[in-house]
LOPABA-6698 format. One record per residue (C-alpha): residue number from 1; residue in three letters; x, y, z. Coordinates in pm, 1 decimal, padded with zeros to 6 digits, always signed. Each point is the difference from the previous one (the first is absolute). Example, Ala and Ser with C-alpha at 12.3 -4.5 7.8 and 13.67 -1.06 7.14 Angstrom:
2
+------+------+----------+----------+----------+
| resi | resn |        x |        y |        z |
+------+------+----------+----------+----------+
|    1 |  Ala | +01230.0 | -00450.0 | +00780.0 |
|    2 |  Ser | +00137.0 | +00344.0 | -00066.0 |
+------+------+----------+----------+----------+
***
This chain:
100
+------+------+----------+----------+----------+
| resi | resn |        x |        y |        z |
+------+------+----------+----------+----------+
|    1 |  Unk | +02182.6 | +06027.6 | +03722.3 |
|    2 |  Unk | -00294.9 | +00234.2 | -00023.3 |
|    3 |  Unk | -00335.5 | -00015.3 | -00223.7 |
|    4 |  Unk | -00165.1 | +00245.7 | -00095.5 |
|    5 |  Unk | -00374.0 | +00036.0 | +00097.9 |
|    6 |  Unk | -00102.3 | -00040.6 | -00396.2 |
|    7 |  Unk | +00248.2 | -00338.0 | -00009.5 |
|    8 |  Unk | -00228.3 | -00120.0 | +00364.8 |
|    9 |  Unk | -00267.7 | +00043.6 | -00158.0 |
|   10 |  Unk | +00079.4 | -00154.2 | -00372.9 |
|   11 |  Unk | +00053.4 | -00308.1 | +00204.0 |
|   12 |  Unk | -00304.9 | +00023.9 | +00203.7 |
|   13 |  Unk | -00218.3 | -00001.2 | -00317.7 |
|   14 |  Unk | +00231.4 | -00268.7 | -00123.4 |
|   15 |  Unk | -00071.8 | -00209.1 | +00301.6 |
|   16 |  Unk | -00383.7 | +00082.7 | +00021.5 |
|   17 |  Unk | +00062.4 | +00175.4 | +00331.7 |
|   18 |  Unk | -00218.3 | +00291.2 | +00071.6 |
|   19 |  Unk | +00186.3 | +00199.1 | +00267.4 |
|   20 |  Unk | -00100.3 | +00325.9 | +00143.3 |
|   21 |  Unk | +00251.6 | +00265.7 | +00060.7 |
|   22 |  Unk | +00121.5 | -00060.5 | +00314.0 |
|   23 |  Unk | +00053.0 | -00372.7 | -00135.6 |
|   24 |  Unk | +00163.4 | +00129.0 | -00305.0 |
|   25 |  Unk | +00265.7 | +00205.1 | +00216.0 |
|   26 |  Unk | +00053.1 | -00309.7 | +00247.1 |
|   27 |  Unk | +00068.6 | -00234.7 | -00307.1 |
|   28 |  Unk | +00195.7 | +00229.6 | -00136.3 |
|   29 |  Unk | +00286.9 | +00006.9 | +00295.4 |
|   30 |  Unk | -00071.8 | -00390.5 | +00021.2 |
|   31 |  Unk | +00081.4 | -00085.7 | -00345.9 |
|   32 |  Unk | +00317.8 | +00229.4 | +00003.2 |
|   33 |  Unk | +00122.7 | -00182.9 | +00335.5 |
|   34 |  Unk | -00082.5 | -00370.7 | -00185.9 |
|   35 |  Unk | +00202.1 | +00164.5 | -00333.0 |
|   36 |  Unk | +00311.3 | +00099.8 | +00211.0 |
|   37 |  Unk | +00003.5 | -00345.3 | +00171.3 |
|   38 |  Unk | +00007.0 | -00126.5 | -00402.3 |
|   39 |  Unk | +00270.5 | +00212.8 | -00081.6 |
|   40 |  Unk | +00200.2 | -00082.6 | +00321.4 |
|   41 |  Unk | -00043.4 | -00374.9 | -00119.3 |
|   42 |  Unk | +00086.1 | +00103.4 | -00317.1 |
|   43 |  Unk | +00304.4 | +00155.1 | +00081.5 |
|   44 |  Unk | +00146.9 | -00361.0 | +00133.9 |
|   45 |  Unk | +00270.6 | -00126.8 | -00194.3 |
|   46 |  Unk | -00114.1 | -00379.1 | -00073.1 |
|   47 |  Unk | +00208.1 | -00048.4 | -00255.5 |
|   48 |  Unk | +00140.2 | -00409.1 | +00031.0 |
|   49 |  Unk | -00326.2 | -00020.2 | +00180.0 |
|   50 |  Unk | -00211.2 | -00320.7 | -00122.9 |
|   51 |  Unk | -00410.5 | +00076.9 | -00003.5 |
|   52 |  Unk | -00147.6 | -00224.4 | +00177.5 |
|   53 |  Unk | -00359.6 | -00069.3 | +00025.3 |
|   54 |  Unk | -00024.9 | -00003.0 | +00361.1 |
|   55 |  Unk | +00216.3 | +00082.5 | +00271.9 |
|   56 |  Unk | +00014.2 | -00298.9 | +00190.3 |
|   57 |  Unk | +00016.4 | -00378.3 | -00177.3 |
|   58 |  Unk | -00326.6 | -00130.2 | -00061.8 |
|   59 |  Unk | +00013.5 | -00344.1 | -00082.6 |
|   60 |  Unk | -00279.7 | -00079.5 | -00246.7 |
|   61 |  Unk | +00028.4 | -00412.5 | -00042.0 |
|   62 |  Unk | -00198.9 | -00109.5 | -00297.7 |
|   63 |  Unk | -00129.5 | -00334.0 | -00082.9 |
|   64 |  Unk | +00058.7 | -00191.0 | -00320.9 |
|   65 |  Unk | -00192.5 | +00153.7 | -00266.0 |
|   66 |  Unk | -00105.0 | -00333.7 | -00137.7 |
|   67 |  Unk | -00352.4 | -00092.7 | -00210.6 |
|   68 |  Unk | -00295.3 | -00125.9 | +00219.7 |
|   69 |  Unk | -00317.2 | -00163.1 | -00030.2 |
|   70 |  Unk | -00252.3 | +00265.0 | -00073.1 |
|   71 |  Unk | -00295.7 | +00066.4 | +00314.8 |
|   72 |  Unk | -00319.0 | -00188.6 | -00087.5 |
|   73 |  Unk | -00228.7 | +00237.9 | -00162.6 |
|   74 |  Unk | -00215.7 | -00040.4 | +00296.9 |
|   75 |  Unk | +00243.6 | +00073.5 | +00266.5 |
|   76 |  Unk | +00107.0 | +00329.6 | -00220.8 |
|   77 |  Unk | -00393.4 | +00130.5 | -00016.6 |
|   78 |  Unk | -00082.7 | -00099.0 | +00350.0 |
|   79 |  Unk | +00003.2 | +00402.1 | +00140.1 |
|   80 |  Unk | -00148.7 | +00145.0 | -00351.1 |
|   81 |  Unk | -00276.2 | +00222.7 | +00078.0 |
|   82 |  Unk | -00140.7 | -00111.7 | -00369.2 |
|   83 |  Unk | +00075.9 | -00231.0 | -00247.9 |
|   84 |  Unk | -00093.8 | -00128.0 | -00351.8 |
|   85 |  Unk | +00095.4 | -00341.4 | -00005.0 |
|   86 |  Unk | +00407.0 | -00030.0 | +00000.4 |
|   87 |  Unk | +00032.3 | +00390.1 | -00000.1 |
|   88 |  Unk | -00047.7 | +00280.2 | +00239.0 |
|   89 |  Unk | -00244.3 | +00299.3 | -00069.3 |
|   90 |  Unk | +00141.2 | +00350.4 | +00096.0 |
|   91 |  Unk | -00201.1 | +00340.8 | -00127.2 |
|   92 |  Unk | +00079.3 | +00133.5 | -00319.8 |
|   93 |  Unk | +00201.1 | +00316.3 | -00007.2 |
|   94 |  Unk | +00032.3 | +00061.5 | -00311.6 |
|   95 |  Unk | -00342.0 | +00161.6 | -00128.2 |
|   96 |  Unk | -00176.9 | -00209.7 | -00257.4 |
|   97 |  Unk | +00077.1 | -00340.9 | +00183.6 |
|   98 |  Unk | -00250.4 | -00308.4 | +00050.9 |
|   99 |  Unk | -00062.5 | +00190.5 | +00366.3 |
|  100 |  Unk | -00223.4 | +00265.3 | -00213.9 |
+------+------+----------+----------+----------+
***
């Protein structure tokens, strides 16, 4: 499938990319090979097919989600770079906070 050069470079300003010509006219032949690949794949009858998430079995064993004692407050602070009492003191990023 072939772009045109205006389509290359719609998706060059889409994707921040500043490409010069010679760029631009290599991207251009890239993208169509990586479309025809897509339409090639595309063209795969899958039908009876189940997705799957990955194509090998990954076996994902999960523990008991079950209620624990919370961490001493202590042990949860210990790597805090600052702290007010029981809480932990990040900059404000939202203008007009207590940072200002």
């Amino acid at each position: 499938m072939a772009l045109t050069r205006k389509e290359v470079e719609e998706i060059a300003l889409l994707a921040r990319l500043h490409l010069d010509d010679d760029e631009l006219e290599r991207i251009q032949g890239d993208l169509g090979a990586i479309l025809e690949h897509f339409q090639t794949i595309a063209a795969v009858d899958t039908t009876g097919i189940a997705p799957l998430t990955h194509a090998v079995a990954i076996e994902s064993p999960l523990r008991v989600d079950e209620p624990q004692p919370p961490l001493p407050v202590e042990l949860a602070l210990r790597g805090t770079a600052k702290r007010d009492g029981d809480l932990i003191v990040v900059p404000s990023i939202i203008p007009g906070g207590r940072d200002e």
